[in-house]
C-alpha positions as a Markdown table, in Angstrom:
| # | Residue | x | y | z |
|---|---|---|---|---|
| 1 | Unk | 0.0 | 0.0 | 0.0 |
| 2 | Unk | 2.3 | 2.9 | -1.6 |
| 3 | Unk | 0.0 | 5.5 | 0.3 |
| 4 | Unk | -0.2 | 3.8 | 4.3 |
| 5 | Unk | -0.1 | 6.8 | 6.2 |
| 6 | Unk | -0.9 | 9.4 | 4.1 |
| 7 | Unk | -3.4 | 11.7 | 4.0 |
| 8 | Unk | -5.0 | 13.3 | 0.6 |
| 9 | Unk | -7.3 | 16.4 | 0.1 |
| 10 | Unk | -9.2 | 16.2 | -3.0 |
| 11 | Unk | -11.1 | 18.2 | -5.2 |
| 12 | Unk | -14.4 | 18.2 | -7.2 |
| 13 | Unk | -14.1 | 14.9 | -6.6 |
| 14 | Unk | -17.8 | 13.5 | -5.5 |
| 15 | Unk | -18.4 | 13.2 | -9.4 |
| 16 | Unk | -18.4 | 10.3 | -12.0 |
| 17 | Unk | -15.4 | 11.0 | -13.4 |
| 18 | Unk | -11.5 | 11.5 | -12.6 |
| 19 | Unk | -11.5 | 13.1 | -9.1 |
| 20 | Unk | -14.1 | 10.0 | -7.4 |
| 21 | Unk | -12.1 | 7.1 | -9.1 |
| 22 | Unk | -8.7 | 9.0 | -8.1 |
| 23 | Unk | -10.1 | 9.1 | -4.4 |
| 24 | Unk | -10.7 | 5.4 | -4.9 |
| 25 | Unk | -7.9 | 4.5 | -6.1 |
| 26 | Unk | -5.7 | 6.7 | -3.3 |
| 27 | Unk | -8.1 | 4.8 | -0.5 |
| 28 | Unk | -6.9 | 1.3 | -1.7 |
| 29 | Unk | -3.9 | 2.3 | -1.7 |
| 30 | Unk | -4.0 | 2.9 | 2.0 |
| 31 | Unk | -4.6 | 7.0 | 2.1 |
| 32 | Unk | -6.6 | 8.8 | 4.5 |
| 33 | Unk | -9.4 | 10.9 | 2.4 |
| 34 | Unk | -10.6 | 14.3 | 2.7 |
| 35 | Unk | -13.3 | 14.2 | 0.2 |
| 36 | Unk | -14.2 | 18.0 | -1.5 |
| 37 | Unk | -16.9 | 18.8 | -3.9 |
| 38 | Unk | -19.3 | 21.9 | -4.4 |
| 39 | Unk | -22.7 | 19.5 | -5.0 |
| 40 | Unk | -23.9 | 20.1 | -1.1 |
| 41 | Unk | -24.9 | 16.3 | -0.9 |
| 42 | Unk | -22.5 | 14.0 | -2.9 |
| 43 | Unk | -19.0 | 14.5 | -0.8 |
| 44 | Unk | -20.8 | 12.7 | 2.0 |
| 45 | Unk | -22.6 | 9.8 | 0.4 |
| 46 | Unk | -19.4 | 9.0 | -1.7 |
| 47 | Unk | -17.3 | 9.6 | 1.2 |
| 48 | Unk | -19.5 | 7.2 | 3.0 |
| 49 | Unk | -19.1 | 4.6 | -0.3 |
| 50 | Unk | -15.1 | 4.6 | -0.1 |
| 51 | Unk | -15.1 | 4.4 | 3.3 |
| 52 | Unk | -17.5 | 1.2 | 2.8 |
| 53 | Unk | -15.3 | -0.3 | 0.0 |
| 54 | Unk | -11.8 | 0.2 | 0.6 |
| 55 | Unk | -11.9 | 0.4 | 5.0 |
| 56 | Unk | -10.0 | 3.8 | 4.6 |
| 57 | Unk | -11.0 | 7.0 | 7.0 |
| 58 | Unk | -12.9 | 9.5 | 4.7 |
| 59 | Unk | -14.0 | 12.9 | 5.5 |
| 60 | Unk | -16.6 | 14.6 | 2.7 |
| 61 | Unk | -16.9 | 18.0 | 2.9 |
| 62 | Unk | -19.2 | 20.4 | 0.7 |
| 63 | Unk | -16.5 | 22.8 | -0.9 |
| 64 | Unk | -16.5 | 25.2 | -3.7 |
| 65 | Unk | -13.2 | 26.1 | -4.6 |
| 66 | Unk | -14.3 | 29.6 | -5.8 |
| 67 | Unk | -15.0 | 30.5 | -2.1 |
| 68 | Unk | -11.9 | 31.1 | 0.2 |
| 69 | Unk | -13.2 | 30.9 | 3.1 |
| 70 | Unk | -14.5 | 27.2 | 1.8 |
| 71 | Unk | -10.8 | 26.3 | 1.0 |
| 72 | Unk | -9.8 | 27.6 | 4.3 |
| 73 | Unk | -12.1 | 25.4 | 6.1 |
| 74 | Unk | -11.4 | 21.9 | 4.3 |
| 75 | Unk | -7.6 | 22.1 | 5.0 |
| 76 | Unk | -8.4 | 23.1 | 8.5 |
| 77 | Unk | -10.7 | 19.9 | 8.7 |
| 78 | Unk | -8.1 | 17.8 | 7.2 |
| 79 | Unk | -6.2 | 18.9 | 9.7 |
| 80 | Unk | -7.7 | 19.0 | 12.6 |
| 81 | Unk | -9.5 | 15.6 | 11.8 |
| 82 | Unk | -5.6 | 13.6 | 10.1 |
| 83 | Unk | -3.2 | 15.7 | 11.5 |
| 84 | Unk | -2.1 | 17.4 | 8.0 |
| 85 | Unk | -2.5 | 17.4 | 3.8 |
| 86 | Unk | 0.6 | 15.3 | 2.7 |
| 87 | Unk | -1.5 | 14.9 | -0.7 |
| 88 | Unk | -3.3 | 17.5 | -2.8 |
| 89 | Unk | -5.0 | 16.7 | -5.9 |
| 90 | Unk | -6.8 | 19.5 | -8.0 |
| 91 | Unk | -9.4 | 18.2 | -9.9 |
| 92 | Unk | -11.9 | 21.2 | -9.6 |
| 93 | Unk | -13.0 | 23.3 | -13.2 |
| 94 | Unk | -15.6 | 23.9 | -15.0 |
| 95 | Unk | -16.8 | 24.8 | -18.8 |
| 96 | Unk | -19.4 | 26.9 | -20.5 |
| 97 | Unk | -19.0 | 26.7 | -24.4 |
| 98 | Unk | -18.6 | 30.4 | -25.9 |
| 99 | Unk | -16.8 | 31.8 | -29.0 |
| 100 | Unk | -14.5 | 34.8 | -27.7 |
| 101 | Unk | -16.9 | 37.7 | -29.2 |
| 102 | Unk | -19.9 | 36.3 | -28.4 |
| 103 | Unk | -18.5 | 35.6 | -24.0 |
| 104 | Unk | -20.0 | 37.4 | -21.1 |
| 105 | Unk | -17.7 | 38.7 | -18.3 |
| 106 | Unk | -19.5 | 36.3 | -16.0 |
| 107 | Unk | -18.2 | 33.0 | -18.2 |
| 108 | Unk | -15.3 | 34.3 | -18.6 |
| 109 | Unk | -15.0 | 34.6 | -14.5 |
| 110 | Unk | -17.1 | 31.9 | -13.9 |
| 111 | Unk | -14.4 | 29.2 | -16.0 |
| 112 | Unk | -11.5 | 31.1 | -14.8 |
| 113 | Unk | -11.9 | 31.7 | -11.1 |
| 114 | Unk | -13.1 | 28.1 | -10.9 |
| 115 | Unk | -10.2 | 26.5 | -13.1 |
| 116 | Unk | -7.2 | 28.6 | -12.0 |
| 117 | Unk | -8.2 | 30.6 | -9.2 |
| 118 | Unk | -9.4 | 27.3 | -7.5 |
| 119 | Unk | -6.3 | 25.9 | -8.1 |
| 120 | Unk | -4.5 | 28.4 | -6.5 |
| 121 | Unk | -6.3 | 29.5 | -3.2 |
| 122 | Unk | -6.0 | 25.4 | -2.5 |
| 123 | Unk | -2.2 | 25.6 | -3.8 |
| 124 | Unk | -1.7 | 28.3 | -1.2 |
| 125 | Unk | -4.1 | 26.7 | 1.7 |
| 126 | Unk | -2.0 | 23.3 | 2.0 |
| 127 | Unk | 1.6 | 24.6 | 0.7 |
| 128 | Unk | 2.8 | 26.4 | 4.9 |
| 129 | Unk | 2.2 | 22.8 | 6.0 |
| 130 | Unk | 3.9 | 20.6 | 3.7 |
| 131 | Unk | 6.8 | 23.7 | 3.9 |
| 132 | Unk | 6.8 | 23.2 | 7.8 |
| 133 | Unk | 6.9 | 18.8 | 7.3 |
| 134 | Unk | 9.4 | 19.3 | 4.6 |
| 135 | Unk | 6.9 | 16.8 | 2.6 |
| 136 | Unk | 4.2 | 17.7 | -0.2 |
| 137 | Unk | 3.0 | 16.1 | -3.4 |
| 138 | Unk | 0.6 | 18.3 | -5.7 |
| 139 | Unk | -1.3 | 17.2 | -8.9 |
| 140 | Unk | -3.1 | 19.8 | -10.6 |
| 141 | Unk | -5.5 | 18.4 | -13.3 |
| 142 | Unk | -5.1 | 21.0 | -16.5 |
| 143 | Unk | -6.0 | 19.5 | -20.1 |
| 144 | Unk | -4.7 | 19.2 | -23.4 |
| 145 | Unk | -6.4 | 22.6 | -24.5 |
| 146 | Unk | -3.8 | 24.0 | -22.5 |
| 147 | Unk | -1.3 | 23.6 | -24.9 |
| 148 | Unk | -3.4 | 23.3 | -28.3 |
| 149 | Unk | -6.4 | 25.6 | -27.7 |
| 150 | Unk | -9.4 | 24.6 | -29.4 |
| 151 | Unk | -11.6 | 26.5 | -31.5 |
| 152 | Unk | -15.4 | 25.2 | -30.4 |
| 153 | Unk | -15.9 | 28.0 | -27.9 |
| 154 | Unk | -13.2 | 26.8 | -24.9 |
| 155 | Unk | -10.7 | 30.1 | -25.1 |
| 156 | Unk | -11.4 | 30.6 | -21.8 |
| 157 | Unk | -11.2 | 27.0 | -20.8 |
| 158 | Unk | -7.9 | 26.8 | -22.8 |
| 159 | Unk | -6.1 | 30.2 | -21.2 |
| 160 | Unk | -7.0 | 28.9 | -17.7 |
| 161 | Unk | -5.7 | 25.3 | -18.0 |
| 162 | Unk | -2.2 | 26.8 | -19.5 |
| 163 | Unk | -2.7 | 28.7 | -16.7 |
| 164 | Unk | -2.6 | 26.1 | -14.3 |
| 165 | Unk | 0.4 | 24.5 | -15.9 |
| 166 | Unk | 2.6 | 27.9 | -15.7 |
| 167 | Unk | 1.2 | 27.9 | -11.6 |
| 168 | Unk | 2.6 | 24.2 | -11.2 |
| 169 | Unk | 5.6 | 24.8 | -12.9 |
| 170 | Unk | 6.6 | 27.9 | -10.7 |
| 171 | Unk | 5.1 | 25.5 | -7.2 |
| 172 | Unk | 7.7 | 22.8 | -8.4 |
| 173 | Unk | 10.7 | 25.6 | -8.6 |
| 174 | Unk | 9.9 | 27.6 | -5.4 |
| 175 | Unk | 9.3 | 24.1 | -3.2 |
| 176 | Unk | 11.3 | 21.6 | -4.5 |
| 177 | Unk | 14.4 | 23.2 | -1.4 |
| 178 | Unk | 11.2 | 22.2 | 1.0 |
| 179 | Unk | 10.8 | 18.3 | 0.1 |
| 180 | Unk | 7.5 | 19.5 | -2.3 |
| 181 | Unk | 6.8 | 18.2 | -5.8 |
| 182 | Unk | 4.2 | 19.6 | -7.8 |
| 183 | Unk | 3.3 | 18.0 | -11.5 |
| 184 | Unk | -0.1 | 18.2 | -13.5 |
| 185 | Unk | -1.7 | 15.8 | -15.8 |
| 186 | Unk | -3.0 | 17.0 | -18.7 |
| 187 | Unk | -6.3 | 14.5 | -20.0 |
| 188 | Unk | -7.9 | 14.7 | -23.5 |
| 189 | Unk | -11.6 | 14.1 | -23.7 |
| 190 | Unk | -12.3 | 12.0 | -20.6 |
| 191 | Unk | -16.4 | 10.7 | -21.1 |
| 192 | Unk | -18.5 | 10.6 | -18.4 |
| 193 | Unk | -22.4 | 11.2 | -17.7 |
| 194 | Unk | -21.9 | 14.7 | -16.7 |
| 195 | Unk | -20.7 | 15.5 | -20.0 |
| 196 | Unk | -23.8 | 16.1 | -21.7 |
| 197 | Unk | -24.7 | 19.4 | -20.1 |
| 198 | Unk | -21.9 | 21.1 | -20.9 |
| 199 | Unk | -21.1 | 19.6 | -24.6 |
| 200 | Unk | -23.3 | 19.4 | -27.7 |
| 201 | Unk | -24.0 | 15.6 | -28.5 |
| 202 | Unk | -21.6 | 16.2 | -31.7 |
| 203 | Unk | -18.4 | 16.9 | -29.6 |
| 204 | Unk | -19.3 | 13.9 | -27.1 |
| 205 | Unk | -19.8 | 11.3 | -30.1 |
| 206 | Unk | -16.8 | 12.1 | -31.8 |
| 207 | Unk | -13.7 | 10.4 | -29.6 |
| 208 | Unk | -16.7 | 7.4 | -30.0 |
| 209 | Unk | -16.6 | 7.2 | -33.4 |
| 210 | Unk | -12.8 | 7.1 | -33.5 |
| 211 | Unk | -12.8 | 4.6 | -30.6 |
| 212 | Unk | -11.4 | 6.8 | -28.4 |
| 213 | Unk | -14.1 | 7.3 | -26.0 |
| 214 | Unk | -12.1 | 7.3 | -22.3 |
| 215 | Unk | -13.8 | 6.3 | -18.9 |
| 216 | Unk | -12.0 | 7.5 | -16.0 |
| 217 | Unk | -10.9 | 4.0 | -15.0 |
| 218 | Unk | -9.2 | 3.6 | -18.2 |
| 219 | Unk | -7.5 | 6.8 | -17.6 |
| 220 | Unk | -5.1 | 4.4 | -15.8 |
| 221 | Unk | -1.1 | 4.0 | -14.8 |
| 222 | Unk | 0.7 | 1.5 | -16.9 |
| 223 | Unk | 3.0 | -1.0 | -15.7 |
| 224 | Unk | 4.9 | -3.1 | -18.5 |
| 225 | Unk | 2.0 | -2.2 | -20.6 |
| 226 | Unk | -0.4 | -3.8 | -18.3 |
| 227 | Unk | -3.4 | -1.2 | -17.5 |
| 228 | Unk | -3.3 | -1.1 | -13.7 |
| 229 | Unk | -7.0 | 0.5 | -12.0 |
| 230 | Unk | -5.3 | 3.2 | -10.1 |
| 231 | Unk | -5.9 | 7.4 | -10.3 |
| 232 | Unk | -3.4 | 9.2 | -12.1 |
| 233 | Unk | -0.9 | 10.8 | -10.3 |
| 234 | Unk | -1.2 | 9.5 | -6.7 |
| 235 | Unk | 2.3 | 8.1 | -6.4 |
| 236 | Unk | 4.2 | 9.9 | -4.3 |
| 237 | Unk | 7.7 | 10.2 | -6.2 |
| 238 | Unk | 10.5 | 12.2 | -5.3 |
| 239 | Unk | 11.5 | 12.6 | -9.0 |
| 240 | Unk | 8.7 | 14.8 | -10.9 |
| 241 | Unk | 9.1 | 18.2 | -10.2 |
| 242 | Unk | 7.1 | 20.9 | -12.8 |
| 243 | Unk | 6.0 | 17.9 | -14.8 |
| 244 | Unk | 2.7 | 17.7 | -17.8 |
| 245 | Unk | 1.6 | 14.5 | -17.9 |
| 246 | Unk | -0.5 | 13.9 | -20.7 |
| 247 | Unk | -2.5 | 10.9 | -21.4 |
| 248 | Unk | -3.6 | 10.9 | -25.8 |
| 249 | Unk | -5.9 | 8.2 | -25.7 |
| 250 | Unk | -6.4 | 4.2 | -24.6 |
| 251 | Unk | -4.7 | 3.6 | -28.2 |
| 252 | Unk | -1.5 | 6.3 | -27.2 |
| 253 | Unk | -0.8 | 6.9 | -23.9 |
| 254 | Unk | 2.1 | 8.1 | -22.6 |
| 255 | Unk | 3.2 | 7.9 | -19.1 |
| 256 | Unk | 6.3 | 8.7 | -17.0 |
| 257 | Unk | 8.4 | 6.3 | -14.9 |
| 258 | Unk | 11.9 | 7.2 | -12.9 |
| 259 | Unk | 14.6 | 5.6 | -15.0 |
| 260 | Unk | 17.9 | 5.4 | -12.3 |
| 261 | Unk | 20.2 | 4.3 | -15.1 |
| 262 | Unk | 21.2 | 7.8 | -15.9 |
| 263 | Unk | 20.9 | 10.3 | -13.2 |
| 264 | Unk | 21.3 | 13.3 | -15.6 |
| 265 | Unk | 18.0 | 12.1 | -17.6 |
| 266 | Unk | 15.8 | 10.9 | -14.6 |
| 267 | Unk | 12.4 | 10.1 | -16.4 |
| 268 | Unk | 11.7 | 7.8 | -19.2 |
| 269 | Unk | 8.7 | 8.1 | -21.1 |
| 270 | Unk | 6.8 | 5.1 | -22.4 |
| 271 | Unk | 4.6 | 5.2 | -24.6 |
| 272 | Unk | 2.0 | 2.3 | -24.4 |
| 273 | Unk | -0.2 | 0.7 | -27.9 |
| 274 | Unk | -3.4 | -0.6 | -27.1 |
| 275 | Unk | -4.2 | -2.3 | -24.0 |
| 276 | Unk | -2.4 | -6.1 | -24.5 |
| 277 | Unk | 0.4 | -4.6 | -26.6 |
| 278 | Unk | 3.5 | -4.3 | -25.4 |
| 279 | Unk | 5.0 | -1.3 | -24.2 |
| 280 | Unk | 8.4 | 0.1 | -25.3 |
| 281 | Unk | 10.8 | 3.4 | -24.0 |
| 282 | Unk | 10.4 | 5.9 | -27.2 |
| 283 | Unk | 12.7 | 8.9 | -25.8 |
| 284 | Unk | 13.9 | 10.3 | -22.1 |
| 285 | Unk | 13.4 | 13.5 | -21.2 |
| 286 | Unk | 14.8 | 15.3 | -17.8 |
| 287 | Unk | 12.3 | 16.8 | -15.0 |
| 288 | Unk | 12.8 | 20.2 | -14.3 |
């Protein structure tokens, strides 16, 4: 159990996609939970679930990143309840489709505030802590937009995930002296039910009809090219400092592993073909 005695505050993550099955998959792996999301019912009855399923402690809390005071609170439970964060993953954001000349100030706040503002009020809440432990790990969840934009109405969307990338990358440099990593992952199109409120049918059926069409618990880690049910991220490595991880698809997906033969060139990335092929080490490339 890779996380025994650690404790993880997560975000947005009461939902049916990446943030509940990464919660899972930190729980089996023997983490302590604090269990954040803005629905004002769901942290608790999922909370309640992975408690159930896995025998880990996990506290839900109703938290909506865009409120500070609501940040302050859940790392002051998470601490008062475990002690301290050791764990923070930022899976918090939110989308409302709008081409750039048609976008009200409120969407444009509303997608921002949430996506990178969020990120950095929670950022800021745990980092003192993990500073005064000398230990830290932070995964910020950004997206592929982030470095290709799109052109169906997500500029906003786009600018903030970037945004959270530049954010990690500058965590990583000014914590690494402290024991602190910071990395993000960077998903494609990750289905799941919620989907269809925010995206036209069109835009949902289309990674389908390429057979590309991603669960969240095939979002997965890869171990000698066998898929492995665990939440991206979670691992607690020394290594990644300032790191993108981004996964392309069940058919490409790429994924970083510490590689000790050279110390100069400490990551190797693998890229893995589709699940039952066998993986292979394309190119290294070194952490900053």
């Amino acid at each position: 159990m890779r996380l025994k005695n650690k404790v993880a505050l997560l975000t947005a993550a009461a939902g049916a996609g990446i943030g509940q099955a990464t919660a899972m998959a930190m729980a089996r792996e023997g983490a302590s939970i604090v269990l954040t999301d803005a629905h004002p019912k769901r942290p608790f009855s999922v909370a309640e679930k992975i408690q159930e399923e896995t025998g880990a402690e996990c506290l839900g809390m109703q938290c909506d990143v865009n409120d500070l005071g609501q940040v302050k609170a859940a790392v002051r439970a998470a601490e008062e309840r475990f002690g301290r964060v050791d764990i923070l993953f930022n899976n918090a954001g939110i989308n409302r489709l709008a081409r750039v000349e048609e976008m009200t100030d409120e969407v444009w706040e509303l997608v921002i505030n949430t996506c990178l503002r969020g990120t950095f009020y929670t950022c800021r809440a745990v980092l003192p802590g993990m500073i005064e432990r000398r230990f830290g790990r932070i995964v910020n969840v950004a997206s592929i937009a982030g470095h290709l934009g799109l052109a169906d109405g997500q500029a906003h969307y786009a600018a903030a995930k970037a945004g959270i990338m530049a954010l990690t990358r500058c965590i990583a440099a000014e914590n690494a002296p402290h024991g602190i990593t910071a990395n993000t992952i960077a998903p494609g199109f990750i289905y799941n039910e919620f989907l269809a409120r925010i995206y036209p049918e069109k835009e949902i059926s289309r990674p389908v009809r390429h057979g590309r069409k991603l669960h969240a618990l095939t979002l997965s880690c890869y171990d000698g090219g066998a898929p492995r049910e665990k939440g991206l991220g979670i691992r607690p490595t020394p290594f990644a400092r300032g790191l993108t991880i981004q996964p392309l698809g069940r058919e490409r997906t790429w994924s970083l592993r510490p590689s000790c033969k050279d110390s100069s060139r400490p990551w190797a990335l693998t890229w893995s073909s589709p699940i039952g092929s066998p993986s292979r080490t394309d190119a290294t490339t070194t952490g900053s």
